[in-house]
DSSP file (Angstrom, degrees, kcal/mol; ACC not computed):
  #  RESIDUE AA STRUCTURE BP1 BP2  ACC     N-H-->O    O-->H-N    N-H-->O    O-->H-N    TCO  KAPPA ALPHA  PHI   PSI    X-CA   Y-CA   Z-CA
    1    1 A X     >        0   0    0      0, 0.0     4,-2.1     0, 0.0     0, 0.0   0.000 360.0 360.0 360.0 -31.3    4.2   24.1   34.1
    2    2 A X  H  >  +     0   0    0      2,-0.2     4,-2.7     1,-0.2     5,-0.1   0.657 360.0  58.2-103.1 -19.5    1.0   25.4   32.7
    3    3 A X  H  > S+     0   0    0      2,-0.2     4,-1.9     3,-0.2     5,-0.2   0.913 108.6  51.6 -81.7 -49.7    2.9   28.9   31.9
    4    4 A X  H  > S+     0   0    0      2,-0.2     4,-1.2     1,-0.2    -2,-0.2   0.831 111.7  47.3 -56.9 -34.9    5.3   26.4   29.6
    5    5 A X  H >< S+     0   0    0     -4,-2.1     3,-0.6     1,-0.1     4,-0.4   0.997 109.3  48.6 -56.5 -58.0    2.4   24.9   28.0
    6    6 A X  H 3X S+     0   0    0     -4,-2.7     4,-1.7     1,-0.2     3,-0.4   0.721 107.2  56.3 -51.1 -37.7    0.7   28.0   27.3
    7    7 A X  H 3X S+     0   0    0     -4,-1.9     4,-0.9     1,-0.2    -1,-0.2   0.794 110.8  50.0 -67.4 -37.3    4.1   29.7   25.6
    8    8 A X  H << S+     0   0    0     -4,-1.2    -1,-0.2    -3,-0.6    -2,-0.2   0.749 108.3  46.8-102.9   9.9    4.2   26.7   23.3
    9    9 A X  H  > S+     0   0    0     -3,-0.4     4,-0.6    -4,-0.4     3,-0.3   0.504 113.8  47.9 -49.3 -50.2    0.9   26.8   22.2
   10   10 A X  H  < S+     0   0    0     -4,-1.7    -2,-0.2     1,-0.2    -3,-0.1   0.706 113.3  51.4 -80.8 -17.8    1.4   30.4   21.7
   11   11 A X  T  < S+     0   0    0     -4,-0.9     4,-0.5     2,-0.1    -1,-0.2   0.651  98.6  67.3 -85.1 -27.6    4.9   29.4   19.7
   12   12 A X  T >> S+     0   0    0     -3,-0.3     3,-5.2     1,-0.3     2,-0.9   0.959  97.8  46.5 -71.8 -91.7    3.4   26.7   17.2
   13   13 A X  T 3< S+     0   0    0     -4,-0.6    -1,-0.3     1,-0.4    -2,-0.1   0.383 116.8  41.7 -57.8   2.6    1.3   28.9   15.1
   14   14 A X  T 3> S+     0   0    0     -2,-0.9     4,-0.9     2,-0.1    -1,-0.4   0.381 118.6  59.5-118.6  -2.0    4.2   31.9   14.4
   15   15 A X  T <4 S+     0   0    0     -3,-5.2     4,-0.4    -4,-0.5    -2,-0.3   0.810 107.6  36.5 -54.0 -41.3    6.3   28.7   14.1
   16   16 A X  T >X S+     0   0    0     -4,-0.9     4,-1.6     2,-0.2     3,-0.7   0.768 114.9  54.0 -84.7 -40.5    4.5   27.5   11.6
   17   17 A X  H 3> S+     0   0    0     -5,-0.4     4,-2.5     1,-0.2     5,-0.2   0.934 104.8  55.8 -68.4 -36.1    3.8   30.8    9.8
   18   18 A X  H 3< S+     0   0    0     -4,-0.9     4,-0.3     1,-0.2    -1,-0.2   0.654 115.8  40.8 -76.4 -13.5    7.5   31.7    9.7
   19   19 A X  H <4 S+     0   0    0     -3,-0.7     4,-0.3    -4,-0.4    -2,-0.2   0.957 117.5  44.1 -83.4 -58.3    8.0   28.2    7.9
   20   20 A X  H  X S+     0   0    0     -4,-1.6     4,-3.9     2,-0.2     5,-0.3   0.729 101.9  67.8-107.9 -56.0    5.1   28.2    5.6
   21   21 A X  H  X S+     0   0    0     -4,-2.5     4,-1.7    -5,-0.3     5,-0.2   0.942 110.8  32.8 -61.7 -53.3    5.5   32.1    4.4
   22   22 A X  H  > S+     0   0    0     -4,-0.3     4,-1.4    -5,-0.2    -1,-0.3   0.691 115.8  53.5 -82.5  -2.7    8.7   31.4    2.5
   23   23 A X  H  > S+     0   0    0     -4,-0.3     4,-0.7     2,-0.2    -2,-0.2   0.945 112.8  42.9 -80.4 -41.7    8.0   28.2    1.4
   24   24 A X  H >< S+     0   0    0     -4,-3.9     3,-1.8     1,-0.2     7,-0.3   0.993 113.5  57.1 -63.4 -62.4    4.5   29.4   -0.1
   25   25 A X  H >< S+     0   0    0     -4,-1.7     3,-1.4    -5,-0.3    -1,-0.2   0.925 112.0  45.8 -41.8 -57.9    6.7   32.8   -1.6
   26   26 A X  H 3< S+     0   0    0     -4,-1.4    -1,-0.3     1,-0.3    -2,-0.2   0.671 115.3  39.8 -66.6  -6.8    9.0   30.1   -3.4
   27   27 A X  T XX S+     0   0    0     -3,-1.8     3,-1.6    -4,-0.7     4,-1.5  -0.746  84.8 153.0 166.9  27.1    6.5   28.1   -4.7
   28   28 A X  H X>  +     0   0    0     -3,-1.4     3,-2.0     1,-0.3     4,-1.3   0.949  69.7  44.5 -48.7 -85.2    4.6   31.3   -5.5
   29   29 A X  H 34 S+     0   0    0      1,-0.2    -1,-0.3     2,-0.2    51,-0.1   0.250 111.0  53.6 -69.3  27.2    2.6   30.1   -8.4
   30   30 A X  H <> S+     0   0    0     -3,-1.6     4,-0.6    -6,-0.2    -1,-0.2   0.608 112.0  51.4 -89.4 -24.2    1.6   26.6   -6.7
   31   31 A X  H XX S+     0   0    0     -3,-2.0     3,-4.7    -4,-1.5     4,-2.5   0.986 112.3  42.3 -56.8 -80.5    0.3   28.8   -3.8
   32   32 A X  H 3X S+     0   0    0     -4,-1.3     4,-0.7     1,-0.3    -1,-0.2   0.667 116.5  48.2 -64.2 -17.7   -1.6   30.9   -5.8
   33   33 A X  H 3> S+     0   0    0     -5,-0.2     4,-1.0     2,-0.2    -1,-0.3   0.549 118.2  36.5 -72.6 -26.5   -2.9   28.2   -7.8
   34   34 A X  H <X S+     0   0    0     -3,-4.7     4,-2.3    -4,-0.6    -2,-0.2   0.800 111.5  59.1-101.4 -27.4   -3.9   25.9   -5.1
   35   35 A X  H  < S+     0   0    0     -4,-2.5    -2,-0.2     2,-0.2    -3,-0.2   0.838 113.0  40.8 -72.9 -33.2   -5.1   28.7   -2.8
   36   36 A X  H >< S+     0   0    0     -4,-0.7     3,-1.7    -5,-0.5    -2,-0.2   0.943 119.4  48.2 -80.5 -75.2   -7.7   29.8   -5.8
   37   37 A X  H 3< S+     0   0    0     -4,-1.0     3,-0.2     1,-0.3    -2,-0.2   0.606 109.4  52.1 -28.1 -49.2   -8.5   25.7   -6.4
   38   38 A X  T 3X S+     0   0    0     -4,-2.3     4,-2.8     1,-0.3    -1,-0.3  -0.028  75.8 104.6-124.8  13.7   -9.0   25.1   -2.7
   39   39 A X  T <4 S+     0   0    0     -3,-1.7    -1,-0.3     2,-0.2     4,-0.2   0.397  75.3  68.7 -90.5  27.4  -12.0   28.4   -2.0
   40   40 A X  T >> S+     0   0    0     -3,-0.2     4,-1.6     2,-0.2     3,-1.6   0.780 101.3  45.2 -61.5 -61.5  -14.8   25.4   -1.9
   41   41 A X  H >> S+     0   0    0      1,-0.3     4,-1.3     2,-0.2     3,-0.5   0.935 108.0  57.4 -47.6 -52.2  -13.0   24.6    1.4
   42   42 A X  H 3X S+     0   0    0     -4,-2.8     4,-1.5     1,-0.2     3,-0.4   0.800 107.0  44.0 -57.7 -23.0  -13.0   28.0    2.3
   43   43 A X  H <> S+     0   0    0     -3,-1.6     4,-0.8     2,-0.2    -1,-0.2   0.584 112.9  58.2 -95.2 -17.4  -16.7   28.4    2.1
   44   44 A X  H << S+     0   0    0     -4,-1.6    -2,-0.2    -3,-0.5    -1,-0.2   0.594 101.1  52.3 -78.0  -8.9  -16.8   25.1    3.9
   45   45 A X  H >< S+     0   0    0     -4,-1.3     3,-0.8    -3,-0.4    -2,-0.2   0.594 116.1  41.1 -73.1 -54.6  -14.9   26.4    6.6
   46   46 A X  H 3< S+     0   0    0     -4,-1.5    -2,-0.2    -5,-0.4    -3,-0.1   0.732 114.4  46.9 -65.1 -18.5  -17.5   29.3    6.8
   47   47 A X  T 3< S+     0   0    0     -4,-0.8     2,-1.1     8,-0.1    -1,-0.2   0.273  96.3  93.1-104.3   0.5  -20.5   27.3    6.3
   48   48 A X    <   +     0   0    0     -3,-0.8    -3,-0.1     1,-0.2    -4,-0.0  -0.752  35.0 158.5-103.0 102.1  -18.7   24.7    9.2
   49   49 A X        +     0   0    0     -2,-1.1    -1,-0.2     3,-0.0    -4,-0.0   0.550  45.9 113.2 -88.6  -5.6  -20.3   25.9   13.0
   50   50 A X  S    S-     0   0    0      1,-0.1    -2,-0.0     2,-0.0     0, 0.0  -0.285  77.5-124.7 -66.4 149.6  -19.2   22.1   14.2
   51   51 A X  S    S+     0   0    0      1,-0.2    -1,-0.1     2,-0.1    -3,-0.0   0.482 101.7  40.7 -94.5   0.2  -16.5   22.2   16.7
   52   52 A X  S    S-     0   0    0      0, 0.0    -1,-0.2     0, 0.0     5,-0.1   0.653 102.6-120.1-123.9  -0.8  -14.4   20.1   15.0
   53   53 A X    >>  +     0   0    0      3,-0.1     4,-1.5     2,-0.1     3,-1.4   0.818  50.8 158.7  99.8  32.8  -14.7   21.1   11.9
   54   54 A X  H 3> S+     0   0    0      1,-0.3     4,-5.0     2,-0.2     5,-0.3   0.922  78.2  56.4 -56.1 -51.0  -16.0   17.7   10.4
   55   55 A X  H 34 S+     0   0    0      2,-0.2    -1,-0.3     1,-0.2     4,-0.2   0.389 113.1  45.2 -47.6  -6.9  -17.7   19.7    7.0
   56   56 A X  H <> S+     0   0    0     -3,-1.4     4,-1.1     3,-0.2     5,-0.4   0.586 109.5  55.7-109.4 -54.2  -13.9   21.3    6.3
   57   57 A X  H  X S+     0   0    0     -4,-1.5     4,-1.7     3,-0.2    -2,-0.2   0.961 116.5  30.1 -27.9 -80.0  -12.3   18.2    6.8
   58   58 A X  H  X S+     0   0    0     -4,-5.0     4,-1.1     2,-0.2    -1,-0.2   0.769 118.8  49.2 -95.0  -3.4  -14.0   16.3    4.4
   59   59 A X  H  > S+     0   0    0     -5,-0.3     4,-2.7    -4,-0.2     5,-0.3   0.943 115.6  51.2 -70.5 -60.0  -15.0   18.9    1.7
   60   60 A X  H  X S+     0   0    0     -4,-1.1     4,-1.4     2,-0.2    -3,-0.2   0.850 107.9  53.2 -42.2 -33.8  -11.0   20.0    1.9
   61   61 A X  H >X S+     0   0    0     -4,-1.7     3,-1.0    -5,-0.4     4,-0.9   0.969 117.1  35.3 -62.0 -65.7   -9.7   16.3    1.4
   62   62 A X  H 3X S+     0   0    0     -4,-1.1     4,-1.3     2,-0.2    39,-0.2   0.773 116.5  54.4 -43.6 -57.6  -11.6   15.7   -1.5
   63   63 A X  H 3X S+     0   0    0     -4,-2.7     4,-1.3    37,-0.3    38,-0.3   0.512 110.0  45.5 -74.6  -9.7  -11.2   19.2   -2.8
   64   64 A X  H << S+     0   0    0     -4,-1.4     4,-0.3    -3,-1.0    -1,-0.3   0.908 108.1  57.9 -89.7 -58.9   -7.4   19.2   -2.6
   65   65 A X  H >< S+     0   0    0     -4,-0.9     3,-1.5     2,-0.2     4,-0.3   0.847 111.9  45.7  -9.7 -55.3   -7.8   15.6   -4.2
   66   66 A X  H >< S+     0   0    0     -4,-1.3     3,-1.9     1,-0.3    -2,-0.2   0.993 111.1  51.8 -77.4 -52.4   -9.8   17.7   -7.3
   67   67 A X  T >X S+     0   0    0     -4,-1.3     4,-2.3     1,-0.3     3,-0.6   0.304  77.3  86.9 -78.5  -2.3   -7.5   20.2   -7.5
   68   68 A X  H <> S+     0   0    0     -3,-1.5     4,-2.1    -4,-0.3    -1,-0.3   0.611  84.4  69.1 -65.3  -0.8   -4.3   18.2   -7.9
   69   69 A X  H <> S+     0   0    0     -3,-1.9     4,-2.9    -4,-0.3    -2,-0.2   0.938 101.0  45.8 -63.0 -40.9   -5.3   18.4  -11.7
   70   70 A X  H <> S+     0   0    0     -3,-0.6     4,-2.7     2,-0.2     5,-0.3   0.996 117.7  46.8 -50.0 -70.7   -4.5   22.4  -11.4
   71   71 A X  H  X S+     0   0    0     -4,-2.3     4,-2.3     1,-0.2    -1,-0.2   0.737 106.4  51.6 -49.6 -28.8   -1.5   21.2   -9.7
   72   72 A X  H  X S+     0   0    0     -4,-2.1     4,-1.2     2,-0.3    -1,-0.2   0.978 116.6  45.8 -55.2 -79.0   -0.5   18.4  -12.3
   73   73 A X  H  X S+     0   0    0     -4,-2.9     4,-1.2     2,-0.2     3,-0.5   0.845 108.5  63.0 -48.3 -43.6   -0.8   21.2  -15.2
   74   74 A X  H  X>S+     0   0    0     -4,-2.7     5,-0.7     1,-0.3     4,-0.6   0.947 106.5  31.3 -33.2 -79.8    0.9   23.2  -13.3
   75   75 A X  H  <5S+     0   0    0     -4,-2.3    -1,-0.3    -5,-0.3    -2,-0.2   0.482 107.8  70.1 -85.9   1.9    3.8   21.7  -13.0
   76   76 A X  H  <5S+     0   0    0     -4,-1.2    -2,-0.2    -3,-0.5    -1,-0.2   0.895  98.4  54.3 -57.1 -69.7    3.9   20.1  -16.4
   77   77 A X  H  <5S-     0   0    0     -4,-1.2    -2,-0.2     6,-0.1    -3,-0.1   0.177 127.6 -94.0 -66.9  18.9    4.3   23.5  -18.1
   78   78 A X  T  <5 -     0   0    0     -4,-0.6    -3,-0.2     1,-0.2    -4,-0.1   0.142  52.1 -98.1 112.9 -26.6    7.3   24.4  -16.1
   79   79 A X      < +     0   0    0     -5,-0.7     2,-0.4     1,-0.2    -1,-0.2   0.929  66.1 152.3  63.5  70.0    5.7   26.5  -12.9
   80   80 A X        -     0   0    0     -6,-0.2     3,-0.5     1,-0.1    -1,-0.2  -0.923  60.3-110.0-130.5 172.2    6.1   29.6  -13.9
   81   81 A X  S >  S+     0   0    0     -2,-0.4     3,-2.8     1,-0.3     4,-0.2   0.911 116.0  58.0 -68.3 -50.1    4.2   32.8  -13.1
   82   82 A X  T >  S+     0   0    0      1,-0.3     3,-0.6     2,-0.2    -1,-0.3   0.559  93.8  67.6   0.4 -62.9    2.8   33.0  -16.6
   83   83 A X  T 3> S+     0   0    0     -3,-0.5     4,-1.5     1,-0.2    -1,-0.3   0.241  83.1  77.4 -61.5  -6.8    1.3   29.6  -16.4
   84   84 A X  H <> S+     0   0    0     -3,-2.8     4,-0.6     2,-0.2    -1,-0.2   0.790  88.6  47.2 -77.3 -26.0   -1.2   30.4  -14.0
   85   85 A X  H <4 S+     0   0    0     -3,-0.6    -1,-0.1    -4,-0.2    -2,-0.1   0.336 114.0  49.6 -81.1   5.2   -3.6   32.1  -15.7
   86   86 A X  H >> S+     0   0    0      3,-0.1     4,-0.9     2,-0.1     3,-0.8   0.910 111.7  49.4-105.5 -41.5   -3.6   29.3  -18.5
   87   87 A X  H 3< S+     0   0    0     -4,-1.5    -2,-0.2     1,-0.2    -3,-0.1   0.788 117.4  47.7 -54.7 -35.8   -3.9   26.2  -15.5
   88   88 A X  T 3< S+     0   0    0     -4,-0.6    -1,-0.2     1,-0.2    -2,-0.1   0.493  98.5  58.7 -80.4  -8.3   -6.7   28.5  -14.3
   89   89 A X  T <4 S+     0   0    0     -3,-0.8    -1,-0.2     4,-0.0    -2,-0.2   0.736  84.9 113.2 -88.0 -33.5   -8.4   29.0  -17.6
   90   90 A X     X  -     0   0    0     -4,-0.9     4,-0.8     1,-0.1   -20,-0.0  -0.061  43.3-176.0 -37.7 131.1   -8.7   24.8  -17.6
   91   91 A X  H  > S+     0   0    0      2,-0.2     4,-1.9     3,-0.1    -1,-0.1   0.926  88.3  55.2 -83.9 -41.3  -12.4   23.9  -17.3
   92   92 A X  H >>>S+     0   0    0      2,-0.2     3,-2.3     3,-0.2     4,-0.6   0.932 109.9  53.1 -32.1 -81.8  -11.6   19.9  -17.0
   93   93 A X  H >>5S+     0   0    0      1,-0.3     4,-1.6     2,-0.2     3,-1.0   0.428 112.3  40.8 -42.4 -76.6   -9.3   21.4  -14.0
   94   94 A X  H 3X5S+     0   0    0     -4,-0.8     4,-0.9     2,-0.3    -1,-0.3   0.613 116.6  50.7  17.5 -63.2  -12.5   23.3  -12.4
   95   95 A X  H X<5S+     0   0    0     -3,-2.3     3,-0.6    -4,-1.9    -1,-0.3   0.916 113.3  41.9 -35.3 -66.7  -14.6   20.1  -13.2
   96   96 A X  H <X5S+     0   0    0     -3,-1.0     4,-0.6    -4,-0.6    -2,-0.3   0.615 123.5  43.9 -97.4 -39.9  -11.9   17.7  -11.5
   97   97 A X  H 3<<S+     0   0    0     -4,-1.6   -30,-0.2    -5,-0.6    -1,-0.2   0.543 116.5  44.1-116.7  23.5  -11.7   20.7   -8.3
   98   98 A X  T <X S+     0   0    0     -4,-0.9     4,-1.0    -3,-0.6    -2,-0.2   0.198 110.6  52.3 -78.0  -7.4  -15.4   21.4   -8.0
   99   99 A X  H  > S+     0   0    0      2,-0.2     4,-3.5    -5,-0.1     5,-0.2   0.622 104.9  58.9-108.4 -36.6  -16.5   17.7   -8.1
  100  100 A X  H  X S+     0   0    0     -4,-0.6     4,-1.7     2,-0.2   -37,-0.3   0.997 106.4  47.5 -52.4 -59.4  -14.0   17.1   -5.4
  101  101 A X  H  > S+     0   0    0    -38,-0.3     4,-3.1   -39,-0.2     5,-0.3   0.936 110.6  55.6 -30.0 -66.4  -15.8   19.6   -3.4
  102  102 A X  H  X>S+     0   0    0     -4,-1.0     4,-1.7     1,-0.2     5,-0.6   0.949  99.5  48.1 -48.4 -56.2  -18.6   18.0   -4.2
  103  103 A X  H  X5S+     0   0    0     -4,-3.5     4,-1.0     2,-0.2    -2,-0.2   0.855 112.4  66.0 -59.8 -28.8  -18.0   14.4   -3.2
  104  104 A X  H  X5S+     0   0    0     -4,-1.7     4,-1.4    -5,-0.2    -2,-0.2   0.958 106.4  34.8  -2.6 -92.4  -17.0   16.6   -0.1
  105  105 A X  H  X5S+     0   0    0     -4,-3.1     4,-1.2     2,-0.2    -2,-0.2   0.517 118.4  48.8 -64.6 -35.7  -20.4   17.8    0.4
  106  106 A X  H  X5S+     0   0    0     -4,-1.7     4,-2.6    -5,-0.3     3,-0.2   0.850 113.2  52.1 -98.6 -62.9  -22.5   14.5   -0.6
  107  107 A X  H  <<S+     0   0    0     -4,-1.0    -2,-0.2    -5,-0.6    -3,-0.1   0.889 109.1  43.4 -50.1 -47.6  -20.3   12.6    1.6
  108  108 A X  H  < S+     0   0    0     -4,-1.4     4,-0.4     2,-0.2    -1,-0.2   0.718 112.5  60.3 -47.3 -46.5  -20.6   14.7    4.6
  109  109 A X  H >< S+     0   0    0     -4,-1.2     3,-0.6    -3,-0.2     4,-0.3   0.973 114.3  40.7 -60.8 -74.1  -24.7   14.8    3.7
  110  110 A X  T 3X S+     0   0    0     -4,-2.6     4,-1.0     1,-0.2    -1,-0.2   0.143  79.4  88.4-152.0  84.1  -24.6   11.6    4.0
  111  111 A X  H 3>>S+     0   0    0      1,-0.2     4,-3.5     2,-0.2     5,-0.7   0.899  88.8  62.0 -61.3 -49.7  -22.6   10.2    6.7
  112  112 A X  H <>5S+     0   0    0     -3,-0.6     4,-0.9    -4,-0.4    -1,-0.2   0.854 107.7  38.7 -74.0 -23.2  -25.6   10.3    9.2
  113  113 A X  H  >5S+     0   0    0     -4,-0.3     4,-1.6     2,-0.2     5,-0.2   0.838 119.5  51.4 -73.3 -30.2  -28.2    7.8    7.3
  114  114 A X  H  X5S+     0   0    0     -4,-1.0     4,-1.6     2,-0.2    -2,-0.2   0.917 113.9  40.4 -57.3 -37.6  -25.3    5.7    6.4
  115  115 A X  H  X5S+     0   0    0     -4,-3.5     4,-2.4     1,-0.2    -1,-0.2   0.787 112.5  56.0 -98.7 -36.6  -24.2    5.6    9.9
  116  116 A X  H  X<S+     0   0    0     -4,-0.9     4,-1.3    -5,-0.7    -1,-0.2   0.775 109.7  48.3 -82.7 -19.2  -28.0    5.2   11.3
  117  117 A X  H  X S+     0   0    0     -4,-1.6     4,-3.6     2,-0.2     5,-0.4   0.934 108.3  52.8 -38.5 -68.7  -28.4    1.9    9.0
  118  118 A X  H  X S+     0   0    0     -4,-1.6     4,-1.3     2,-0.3    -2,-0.2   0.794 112.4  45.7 -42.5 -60.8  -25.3    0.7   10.3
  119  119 A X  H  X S+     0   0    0     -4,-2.4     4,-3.2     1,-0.2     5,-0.3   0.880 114.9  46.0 -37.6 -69.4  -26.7    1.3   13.9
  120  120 A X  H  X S+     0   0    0     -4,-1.3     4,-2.6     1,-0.2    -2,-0.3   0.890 110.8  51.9 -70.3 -32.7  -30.0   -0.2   13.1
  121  121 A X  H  X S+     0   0    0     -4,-3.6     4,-3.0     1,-0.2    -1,-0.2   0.863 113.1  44.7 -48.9 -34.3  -28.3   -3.2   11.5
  122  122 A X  H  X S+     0   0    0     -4,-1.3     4,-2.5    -5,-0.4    -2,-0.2   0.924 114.1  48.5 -73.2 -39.6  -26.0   -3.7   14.6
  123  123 A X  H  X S+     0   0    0     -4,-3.2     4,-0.6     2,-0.2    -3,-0.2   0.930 112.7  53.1 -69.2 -35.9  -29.3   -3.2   17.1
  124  124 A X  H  X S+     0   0    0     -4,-2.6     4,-4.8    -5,-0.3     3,-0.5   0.940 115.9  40.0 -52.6 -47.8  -31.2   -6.0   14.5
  125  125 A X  H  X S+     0   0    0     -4,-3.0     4,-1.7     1,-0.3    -1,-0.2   0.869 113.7  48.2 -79.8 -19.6  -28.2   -8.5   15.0
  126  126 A X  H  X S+     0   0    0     -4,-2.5     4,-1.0     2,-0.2    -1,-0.3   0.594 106.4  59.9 -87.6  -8.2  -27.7   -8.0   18.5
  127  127 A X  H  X S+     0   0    0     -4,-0.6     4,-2.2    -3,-0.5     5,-0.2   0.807 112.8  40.0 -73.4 -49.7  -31.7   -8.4   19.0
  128  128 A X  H  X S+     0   0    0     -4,-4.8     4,-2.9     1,-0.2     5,-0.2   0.879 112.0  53.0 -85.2 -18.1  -31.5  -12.1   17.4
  129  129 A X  H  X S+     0   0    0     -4,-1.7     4,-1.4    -5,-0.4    -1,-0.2   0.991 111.8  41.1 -78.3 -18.0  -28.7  -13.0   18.8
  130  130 A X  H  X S+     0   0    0     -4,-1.0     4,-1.1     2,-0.2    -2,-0.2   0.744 118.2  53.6 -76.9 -25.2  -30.1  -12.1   22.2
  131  131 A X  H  X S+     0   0    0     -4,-2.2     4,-1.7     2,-0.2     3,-0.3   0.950 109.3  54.4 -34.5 -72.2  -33.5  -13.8   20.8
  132  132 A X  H  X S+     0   0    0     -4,-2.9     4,-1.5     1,-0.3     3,-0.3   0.774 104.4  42.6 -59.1 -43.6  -31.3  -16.6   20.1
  133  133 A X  H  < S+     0   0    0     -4,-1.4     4,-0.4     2,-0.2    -1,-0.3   0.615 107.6  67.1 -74.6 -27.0  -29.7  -17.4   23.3
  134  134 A X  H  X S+     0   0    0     -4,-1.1     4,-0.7    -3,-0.3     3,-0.3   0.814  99.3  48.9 -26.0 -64.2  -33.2  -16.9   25.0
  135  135 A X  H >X S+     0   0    0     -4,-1.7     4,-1.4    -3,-0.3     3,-0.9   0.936 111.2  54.9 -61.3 -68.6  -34.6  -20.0   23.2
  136  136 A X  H 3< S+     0   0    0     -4,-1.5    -2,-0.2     1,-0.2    -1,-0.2   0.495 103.0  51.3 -75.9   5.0  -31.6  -21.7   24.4
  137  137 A X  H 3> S+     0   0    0     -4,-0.4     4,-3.2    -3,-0.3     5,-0.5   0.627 106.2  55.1 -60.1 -52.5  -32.1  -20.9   27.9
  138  138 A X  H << S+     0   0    0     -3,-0.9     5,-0.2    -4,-0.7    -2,-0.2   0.684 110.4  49.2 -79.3 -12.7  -35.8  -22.2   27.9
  139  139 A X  T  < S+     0   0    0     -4,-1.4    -1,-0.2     3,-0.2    -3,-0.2   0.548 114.9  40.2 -89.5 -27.0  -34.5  -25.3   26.7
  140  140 A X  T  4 S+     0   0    0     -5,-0.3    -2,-0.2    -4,-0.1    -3,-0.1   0.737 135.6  14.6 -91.3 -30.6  -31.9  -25.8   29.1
  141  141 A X  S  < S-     0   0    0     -4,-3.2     3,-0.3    -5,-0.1    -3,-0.2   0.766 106.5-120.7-102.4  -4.6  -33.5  -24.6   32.1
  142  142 A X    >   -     0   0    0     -5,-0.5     3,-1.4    -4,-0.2     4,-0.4   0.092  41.0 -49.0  89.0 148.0  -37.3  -24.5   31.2
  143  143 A X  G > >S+     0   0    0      1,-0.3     3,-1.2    -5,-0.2     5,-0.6   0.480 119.8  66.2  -8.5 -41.9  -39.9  -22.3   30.9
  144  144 A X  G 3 5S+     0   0    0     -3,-0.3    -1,-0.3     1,-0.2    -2,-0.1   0.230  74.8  83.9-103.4  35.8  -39.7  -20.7   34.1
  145  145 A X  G < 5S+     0   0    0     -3,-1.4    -1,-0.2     2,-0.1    -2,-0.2   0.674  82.6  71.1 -79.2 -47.9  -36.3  -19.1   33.3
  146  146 A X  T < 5S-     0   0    0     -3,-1.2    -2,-0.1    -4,-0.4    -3,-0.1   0.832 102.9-128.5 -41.4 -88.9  -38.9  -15.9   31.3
  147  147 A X  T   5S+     0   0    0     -4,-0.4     2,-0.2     1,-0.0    -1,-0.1   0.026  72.4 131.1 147.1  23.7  -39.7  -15.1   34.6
  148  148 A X  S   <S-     0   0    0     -5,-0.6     2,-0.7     4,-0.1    -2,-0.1  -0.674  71.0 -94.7 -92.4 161.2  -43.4  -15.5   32.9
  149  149 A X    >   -     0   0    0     -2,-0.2     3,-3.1     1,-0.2    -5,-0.1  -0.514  28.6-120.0 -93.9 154.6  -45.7  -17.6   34.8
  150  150 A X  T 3  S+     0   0    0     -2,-0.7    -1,-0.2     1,-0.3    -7,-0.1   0.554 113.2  47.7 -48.9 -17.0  -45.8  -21.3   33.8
  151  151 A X  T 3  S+     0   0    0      2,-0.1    -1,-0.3     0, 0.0     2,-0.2   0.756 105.1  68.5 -67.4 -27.8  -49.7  -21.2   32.9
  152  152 A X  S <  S-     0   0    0     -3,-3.1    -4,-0.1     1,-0.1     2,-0.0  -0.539  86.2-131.2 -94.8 151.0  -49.2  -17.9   30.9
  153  153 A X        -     0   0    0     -2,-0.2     2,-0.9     1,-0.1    -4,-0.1  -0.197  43.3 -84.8 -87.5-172.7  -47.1  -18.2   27.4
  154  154 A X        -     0   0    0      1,-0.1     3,-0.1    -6,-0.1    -1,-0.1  -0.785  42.8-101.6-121.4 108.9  -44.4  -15.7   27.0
  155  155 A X        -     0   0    0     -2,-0.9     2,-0.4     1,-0.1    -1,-0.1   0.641  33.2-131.5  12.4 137.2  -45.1  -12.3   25.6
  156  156 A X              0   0    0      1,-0.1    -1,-0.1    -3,-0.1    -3,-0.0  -0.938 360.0 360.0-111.2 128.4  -43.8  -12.2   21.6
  157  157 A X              0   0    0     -2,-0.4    -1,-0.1    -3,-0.1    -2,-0.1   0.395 360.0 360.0 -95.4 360.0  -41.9   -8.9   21.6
């Protein structure tokens, strides 16, 4: 069983290449056009040492996003070979697939204060509501619920 896994693990990726390599060859100049648009991801892919690859992930989504402008000109003048160096000459298109990148990169930056607000907002509400239900404890059962003793008042956190 484990010999059948491993053989179709090993099958996927020259599966995929033997599909992918003549579709990119027909589609030449969208290949070469997206593959030049899309080197921000590649340096986000080098710059990524996470093991899932969160920093590739979300600079490539975005950057693919920026770079459908190449593709948009691109296939407006007719997709010919010709037409690559003039979709590549765009600066708007560069603008539109560097900014993608960007939003990439900014987004990624900063997931972890976003996400550590979020956290301390969740710890805040779950502190009054536990607050809250506290107070209504000492009012249905009394005082000696804290587990303070009944001369001493109860410690203000």
């Amino acid at each position: 069983m484990a010999a059948m896994e491993q053989t179709q693990f090993g099958l996927r990726p020259k599966l995929m290449l033997i599909l992918l390599v003549p579709l990119a060859l027909v589609f030449l100049p969208t290949t070469a056009v997206l593959t030049v648009g899309m080197i921000p991801t590649l340096v986000a892919f080098v710059v990524d040492g996470s093991k899932r690859r969160y920093l590739t992930i979300t600079v490539g989504g975005l950057n693919l996003v920026g770079s459908l402008y190449f593709l948009h000109q691109l296939w407006t003048l007719g997709q010919g070979l010709g037409d690559i160096r003039i979709v590549l000459g765009n600066s708007y298109g560069w603008l539109a697939s560097l900014s993608g990148a960007a939003c990439g990169w900014l987004l990624f930056l900063a997931m972890p204060f976003i996400i550590g607000h979020i956290a301390a907002a969740e710890a805040r509400i779950r502190l009054y509501t536990l607050r809250r239900e506290q107070e209504k404890l000492v009012q249905d059962w009394g005082q000696q619920v804290t587990g303070a003793n009944s001369d001493e008042a109860p410690a203000e956190a």
